[in-house]
C-alpha positions in Angstrom: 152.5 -135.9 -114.7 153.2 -135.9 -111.4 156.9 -135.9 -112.0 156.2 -132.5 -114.0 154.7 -131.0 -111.5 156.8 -131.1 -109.4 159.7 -129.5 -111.4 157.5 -126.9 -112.7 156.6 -125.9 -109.3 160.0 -126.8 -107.6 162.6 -125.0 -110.4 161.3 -121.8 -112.1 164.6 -122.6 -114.7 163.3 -125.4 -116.2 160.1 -123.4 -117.3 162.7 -122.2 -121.1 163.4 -126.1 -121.2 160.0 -126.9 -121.5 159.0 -124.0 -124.1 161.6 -125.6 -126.3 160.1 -128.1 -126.8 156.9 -126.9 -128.7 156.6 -124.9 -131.2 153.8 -122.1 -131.8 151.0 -123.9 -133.5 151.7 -126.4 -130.4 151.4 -123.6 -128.3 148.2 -122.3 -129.5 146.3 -126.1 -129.4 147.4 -125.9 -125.7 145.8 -122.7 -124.9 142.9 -123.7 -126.5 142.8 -126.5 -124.3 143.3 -124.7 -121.0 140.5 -122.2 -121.9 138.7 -125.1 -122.5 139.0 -126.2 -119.1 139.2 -123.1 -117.6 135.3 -122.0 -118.7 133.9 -125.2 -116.6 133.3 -124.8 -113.1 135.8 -126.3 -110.6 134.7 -129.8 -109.0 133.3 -129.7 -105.6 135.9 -132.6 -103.2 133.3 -135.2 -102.6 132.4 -136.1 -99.1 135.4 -138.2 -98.5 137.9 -135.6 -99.4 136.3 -132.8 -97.3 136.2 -136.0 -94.5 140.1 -136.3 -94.8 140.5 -132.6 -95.3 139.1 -131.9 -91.8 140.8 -134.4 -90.1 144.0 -133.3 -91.7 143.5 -130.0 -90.0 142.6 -131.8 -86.7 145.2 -133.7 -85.6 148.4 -130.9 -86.3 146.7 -128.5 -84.7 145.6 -130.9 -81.7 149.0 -131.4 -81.2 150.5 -128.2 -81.5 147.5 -126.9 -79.0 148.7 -129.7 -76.5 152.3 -128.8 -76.7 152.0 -124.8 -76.4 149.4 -125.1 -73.3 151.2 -128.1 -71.6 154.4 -126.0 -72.0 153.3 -122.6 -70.9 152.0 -124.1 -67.9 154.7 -125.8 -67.1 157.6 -123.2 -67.6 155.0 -120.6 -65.8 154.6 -122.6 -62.9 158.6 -122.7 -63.1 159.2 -119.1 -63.3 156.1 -117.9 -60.6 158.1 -120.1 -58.4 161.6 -118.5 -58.8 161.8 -115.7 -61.2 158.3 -114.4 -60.1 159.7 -115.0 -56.4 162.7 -113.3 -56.2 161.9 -110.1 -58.1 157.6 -110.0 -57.1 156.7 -110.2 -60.7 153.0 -111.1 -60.5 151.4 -114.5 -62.3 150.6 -113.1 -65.1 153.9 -112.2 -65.7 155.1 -115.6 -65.4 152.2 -116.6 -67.9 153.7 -114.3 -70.6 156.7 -115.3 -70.1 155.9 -119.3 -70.0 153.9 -118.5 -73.5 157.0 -116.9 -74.8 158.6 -120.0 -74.5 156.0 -122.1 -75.4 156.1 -120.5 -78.5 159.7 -121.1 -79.4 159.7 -124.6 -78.8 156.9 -124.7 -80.9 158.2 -122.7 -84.0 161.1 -126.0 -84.2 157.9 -128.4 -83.0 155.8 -127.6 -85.9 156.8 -129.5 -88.7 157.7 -132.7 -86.5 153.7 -132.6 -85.7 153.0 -131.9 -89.0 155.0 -135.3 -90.2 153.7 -137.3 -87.4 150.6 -136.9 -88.2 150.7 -137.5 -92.5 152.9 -141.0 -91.1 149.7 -141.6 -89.1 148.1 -141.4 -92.6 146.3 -138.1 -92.0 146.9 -136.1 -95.0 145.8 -133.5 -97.3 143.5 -135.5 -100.1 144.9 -135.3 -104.0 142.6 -132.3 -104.6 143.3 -129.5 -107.4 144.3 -126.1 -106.4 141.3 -124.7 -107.7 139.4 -127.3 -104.8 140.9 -126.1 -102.4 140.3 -122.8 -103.1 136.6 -123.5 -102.8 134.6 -122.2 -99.5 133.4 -125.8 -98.6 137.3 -126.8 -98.7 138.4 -123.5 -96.4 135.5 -124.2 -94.2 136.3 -127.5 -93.7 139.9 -127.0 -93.0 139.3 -124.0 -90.8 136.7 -126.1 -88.9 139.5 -128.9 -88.3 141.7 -126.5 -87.2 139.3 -125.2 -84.6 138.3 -128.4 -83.4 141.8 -129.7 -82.7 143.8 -126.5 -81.1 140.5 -126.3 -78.7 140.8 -129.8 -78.0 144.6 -129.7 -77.9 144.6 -126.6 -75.4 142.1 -128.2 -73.1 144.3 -131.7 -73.2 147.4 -129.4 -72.6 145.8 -128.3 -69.2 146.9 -131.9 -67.7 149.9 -130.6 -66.1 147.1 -129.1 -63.5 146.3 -132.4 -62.2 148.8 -133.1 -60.5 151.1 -129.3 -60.0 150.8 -127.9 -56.5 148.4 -124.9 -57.5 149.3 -123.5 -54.5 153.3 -123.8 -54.2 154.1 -120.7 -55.9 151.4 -118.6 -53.5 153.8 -120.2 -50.6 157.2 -119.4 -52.1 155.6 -115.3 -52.8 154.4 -115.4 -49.2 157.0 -117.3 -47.2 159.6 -114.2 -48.9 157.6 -111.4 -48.1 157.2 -112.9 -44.5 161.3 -112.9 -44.9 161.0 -109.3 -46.0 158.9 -108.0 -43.4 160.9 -110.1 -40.8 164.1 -108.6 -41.4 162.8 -105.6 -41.8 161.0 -105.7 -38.6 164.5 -106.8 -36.4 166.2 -104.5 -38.6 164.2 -101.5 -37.1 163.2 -103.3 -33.7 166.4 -102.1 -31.4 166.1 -98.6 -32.5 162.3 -98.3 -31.6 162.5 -99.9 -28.5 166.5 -99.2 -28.0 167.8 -101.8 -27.3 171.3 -103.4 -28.3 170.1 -106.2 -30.5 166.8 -108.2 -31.4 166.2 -111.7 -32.5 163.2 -113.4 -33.9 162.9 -117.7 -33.1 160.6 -119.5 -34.3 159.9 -123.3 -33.7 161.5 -125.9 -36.1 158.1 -127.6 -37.4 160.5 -130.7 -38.3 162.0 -130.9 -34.9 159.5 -129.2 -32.1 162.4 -129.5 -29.3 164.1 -126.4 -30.9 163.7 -123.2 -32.2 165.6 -121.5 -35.1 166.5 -117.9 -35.8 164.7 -115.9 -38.8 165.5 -112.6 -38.4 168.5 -111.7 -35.9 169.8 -108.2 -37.7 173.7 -107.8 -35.9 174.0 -111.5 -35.1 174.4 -114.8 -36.7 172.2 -117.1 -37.7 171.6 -119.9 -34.8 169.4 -122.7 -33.3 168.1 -123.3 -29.5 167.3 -125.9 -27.4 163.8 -124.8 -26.4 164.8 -127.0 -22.5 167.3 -124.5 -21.7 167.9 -120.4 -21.6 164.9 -117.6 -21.3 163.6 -118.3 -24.9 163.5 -122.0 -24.2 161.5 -121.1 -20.8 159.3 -118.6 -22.9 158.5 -120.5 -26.0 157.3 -123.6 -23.7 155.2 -121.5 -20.9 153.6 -118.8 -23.5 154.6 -116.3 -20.9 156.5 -113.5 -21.6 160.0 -112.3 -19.7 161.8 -109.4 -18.7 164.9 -110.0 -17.0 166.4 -106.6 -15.9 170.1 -108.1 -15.0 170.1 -112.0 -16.5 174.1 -112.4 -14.0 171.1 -112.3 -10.8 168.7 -115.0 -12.7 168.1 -118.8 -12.9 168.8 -118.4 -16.7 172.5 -117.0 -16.4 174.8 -119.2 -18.6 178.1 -117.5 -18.5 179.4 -119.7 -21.9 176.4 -118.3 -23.6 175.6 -115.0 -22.2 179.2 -113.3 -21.9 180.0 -113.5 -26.0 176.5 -113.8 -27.2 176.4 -116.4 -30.0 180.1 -116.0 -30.5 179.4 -111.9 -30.9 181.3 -109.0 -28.8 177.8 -109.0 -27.1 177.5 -109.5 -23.4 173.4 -110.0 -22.3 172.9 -107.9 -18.9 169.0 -107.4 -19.4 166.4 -109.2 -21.7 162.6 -109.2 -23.0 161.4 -112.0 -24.2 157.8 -112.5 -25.6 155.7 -115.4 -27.5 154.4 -115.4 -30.6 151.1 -117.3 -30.6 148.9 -118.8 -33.4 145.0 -119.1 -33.3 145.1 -122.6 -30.8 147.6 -120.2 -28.7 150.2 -122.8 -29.0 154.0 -120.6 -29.1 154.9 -120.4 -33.3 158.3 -118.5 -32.0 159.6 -115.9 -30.2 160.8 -112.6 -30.3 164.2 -111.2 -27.8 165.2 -107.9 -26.8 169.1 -108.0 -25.4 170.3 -104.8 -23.3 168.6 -101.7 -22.8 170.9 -98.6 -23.9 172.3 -97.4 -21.0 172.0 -99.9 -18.9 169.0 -99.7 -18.1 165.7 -101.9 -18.0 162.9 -102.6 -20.2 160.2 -101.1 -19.4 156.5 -101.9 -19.2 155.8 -99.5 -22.2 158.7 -102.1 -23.3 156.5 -104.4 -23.1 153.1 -103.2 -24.6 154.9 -102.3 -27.5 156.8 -106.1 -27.8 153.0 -107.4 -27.2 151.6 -106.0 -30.4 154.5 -106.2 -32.4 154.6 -110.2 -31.9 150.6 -110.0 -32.7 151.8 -108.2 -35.9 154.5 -110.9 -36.4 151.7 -113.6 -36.1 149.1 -112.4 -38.5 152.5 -113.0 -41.2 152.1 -116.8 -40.9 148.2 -116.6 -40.4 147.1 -118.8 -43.5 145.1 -116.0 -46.1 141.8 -117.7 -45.9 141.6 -116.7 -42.1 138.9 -114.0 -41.6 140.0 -110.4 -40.3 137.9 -111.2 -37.1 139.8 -115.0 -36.3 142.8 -113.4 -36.4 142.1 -110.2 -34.4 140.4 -113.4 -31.7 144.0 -114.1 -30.7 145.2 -111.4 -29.8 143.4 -111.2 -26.4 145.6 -114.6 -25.3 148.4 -113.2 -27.1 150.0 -112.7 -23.5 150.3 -113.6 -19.9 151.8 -111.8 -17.4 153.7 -113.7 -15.0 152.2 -112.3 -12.1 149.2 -113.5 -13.2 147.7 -110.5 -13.6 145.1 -110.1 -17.3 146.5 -107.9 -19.7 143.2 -105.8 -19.4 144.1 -104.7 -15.9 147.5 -104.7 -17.2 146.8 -102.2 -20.0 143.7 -100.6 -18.5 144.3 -96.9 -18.9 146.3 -97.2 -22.6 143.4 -99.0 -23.6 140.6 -96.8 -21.9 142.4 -93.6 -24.0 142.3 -95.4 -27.5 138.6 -96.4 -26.4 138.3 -92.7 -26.2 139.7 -91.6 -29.5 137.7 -94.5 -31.3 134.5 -93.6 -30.1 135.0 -89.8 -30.7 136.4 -90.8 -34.8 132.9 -92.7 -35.0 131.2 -90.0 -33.8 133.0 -88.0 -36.4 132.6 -90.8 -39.4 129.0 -91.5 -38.6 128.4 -87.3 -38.0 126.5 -87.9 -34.9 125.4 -85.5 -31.9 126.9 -88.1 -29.5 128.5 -91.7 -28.7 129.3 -93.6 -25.9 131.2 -96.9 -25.5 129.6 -99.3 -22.4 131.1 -102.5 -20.8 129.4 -105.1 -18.5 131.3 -105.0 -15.6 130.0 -106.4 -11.4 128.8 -103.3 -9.1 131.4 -104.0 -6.1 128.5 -103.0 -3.4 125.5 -105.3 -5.3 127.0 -108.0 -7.3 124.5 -107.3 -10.1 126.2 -106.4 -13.3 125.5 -103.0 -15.4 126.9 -101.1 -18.1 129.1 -98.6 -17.7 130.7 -96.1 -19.6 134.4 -96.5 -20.7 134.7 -93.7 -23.1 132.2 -91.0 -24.6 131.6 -88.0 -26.8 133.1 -84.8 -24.8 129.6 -83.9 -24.1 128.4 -86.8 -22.0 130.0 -87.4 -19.1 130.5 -91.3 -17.8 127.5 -92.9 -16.1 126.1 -96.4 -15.5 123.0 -98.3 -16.6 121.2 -101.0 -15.7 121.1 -104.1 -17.8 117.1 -104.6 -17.7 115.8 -100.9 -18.9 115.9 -98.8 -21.9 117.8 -98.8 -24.9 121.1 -100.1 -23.8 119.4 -102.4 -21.2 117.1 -104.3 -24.6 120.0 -104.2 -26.7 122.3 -106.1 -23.6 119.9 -108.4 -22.7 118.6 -109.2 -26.1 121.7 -109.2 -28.5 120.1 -107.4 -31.2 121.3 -104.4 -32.7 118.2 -101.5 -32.4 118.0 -98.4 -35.0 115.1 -96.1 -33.9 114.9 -93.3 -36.6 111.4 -92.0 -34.6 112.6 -92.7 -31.3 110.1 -90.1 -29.5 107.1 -92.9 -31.0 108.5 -95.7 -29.4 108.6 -97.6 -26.0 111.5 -96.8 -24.6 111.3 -92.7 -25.1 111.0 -91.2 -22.0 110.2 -87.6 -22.0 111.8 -86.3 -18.4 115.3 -88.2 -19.7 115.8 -87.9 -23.1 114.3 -84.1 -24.1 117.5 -82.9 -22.5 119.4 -86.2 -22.7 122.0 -86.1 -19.9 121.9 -82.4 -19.3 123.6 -81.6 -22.7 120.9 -79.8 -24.5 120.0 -82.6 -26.7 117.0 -84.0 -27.7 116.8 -87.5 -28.7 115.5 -88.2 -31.9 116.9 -90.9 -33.8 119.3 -93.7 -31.9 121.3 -96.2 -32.7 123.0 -98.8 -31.1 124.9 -102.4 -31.1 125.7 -105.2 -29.2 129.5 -106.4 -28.8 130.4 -110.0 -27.9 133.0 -112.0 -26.6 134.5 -115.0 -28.8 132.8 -117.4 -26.8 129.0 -115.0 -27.7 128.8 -113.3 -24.1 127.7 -109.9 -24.0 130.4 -107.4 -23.1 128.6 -104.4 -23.9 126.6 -101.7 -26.2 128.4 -99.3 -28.4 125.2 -96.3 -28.7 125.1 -93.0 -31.1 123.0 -90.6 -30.9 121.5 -88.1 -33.2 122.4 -87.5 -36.5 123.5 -84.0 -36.9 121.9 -83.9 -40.6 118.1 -83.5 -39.3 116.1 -85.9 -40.5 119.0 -87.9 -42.3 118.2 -90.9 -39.9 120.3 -94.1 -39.7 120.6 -96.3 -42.4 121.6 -99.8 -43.1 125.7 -98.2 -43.8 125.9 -96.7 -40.5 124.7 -100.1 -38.9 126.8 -102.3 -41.0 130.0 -99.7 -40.0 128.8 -99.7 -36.1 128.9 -103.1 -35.7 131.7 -103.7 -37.5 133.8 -101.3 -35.3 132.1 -102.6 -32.1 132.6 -106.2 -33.3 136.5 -105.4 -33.7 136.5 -103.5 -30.4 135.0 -106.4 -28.7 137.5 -108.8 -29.3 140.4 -106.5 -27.9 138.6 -105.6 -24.5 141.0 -108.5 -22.8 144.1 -107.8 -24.9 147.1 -105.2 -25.0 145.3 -102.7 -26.9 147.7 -103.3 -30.5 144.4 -104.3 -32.4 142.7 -101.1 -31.3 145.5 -99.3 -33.0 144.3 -100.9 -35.7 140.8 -99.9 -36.0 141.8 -96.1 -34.6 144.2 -95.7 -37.3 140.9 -97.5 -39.8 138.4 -94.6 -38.8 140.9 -92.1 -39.3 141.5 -92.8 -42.3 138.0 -93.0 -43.3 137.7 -89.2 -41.7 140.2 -88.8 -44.3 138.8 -90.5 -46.9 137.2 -88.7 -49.6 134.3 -90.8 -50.8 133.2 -91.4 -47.1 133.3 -95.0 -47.6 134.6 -97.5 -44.7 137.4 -98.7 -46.2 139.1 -101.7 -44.2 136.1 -102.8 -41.3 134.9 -105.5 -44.1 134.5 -108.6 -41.4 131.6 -110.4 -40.4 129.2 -108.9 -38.7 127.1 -109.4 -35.6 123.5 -110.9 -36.4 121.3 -108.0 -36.9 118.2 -108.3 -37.3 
């Protein structure tokens, strides 16, 4: 019978062979028969069938989960890392296109799962038709079939153990560090104009040297970090600017007069670090030859500072927080007279003090700001707070560190928001009805500490008024104000290039059209 099956089923031609061989009263006793049959119900599998029938739909399926997970992970990870690389496709697009593949190999994989699992003896029970047709049967099968792609899928996740998760996160970053790099020496010389500009940094495989990243019109090279200005520069941390290199220590005819085997002769160089977190020197960035002969000058300088603090934030690892990386920049340079780059940059800085304090007076729609640093009265020795930039109408004055507002926010490091500030202790009517001489009357204040990196007070960052009356201060305003002062206070002993940063920040959220503070998203100071 079972041969007959199978050529009934197999070859539709035989079907007229088989007719042949009865005739019609035949015919009409085997209908009778199959009606018989046909009127009783079908015969539910017993328990040992359904048994078999859902492990038959277990192990295929475990194995085809297996195979399609295992595989999309493992041609994903191999297309984040190059495809996805070179053309900034995101992960998810190496995903799809790992599952694409997965799914190829598994149309040919099918059937050899399929037959390795009926020669492990897991097969289909000898069960009618009209069985399996029956919702115990289905259910069963359906339920083996969940059972083993889940647990295939979830065995298929191996290749996780031991894959580098993180790999293709490098490969993405390390190019667009590449990107920017080259971008950045591409554009360097025209900004600054100068001839040419090369960016070194130091070999982590062999520390006595430095390799080139970005050198735009010259060749790739390496450097001895013992010898030459960038050798000098990347093992002091100091920056140099050599006005005519033929009248220095440094002058290597062999190596100055065809620069890297180039047309280039070096008559005048700038040379600054770049510097990590630890400030230990990560590289180095070289100007070579002002245009027209001339020297680089201190606005040379400044600019070369916060460009090689740009630079550095590239290799900053991401989990670094906005404020750790903005810490650096205040050692991001010393000058080799040995004077501080806050003397150094004094007045720059001073006028973007200035223009912050007067966008947070715009942000925050206050009546007034002003922005006070600690500093030692010459004549005393005691230390006050003294006004380095304010609203246009105050003009600067001092304060002492033990009275009023800004003397309880100094000495106690606490942020203070005074939304009835006539009601409390430090309102004082002859000062603060006509506050300064500008007509205003305090009602509400607000104002925040700033601290060093070490948690010194440098000073108070104080707003006045909302112009709104009776809007008071609320909890955005002091989250925004202490974010700004808590940016500011890490640049009071830098170049200035971070307080470019948070300038351009408030402008935009002047800009902005859902008044939301956009970028300050740090840590803030303890407020409490």
């Amino acid at each position: 019978m079972g041969n007959m099956r199978t050529v009934l089923g197999d070859y539709p031609d035989s079907h007229g062979h088989f007719v042949n061989l009865f005739d019609t009263e035949q015919f009409k006793k085997l209908d009778a028969v199959c009606h018989e049959y046909m009127d009783q119900p079908v015969a539910v599998p017993t328990n040992d069938q359904l048994t078999m029938t859902f492990w038959a739909g277990v192990i295929p399926f475990l194995g085809f989960g297996f195979l399609d997970n295992a595989l999309m992970i493992l041609f994903g990870d191999v297309i984040d890392q190059s495809f996805c690389v070179v053309f900034g496709f995101s992960t998810l697009a190496a995903a799809a296109l790992g599952n694409t593949i997965s799914d190829f190999f598994g149309v040919f994989s099918g059937g050899a799962v399929e037959d390795l699992a009926q020669s492990a003896g897991f097969k289909v029970p000898e069960i009618s038709p009209g069985q399996r047709q029956l919702r115990i049967t289905r259910t069963a099968t359906a339920a083996g079939n969940s059972v083993g792609i889940i647990i295939g899928c979830l065995l298929g996740m191996a290749p996780l153990i031991w894959m580098d998760a993180d790999a293709a996160n490098r490969k993405k970053n390390e190019e667009r560090r590449k990107r920017v790099i080259l971008r950045a020496v591409e554009y360097l010389p025209d900004l600054l104009d100068a001839e040419a500009a090369v960016i070194m940094m130091v070999d982590p495989d062999r520390s006595d040297e430095l390799h080139s990243i970005g050198e735009g019109n010259l060749p790739s090279f390496r450097s001895d970090r013992s010898v030459g200005v960038m050798g000098q520069v990347s093992r002091t941390g100091k920056f140099m600017n050599i006005p005519d290199i033929k009248n220095s220590e440094f002058y290597n005819p062999a190596r100055h007069e065809q620069y890297q085997g180039t047309e280039l002769g070096v008559e005048s160089v700038l040379c600054m670090p770049i510097m990590d977190l630890e400030d230990n020197v990560m590289g180095v960035v070289e100007l070579i030859n002002k245009e027209g002969g001339g020297k680089f000058t201190e606005h040379d300088e400044a600019a070369l500072s916060a460009f090689c603090s740009h630079i550095a934030v590239q290799f900053f690892p991401d989990e670094q927080s906005f404020e750790s990386i903005l810490g650096f920049v205040r050692n991001q340079m010393t000058l080799p007279e040995g004077k501080s780059d806050k003397a150094y940059h004094s007045k720059q800085v001073d006028s973007l003090y200035e223009e912050v304090v007067k966008e947070v007076s715009k942000v925050l729609d206050v009546e007034a700001a002003a922005l006070l640093l600690l500093e030692t009265d010459p004549q005393t020795g005691d230390l006050e707070l003294v006004t380095r930039a304010t609203t246009d109408n105050l003009e600067p004055f001092k304060w002492p560190t033990n009275y009023g507002v800004l003397g309880a926010v100094c000495t106690g490091g606490k942020a203070i928001s005074a939304n009835d500030f006539q009601n409390t202790e430090w309102f004082d009517r002859n000062r603060h009805l006509n506050y300064r001489d500008t007509g205003i009357c305090v009602r509400e204040m607000l104002a925040v500490p700033m601290f060093d990196v070490n948690g010194s007070i440098l000073g108070v960052l104080e707003v006045i008024n909302k112009k709104n009356i009776g809007a008071g201060f609320n909890q955005k305003d002091l989250r925004m104000l202490t974010a700004v002062s808590s940016h500011i206070s890490l640049t009071v002993q830098g170049p200035g290039s971070s307080l470019r940063q948070i300038l351009h920040m408030v402008k935009q959220q002047t800009e902005s059209s859902d008044g939301e503070l956009n970028v300050l998203h740090g840590s803030f100071a303890s407020i409490k």
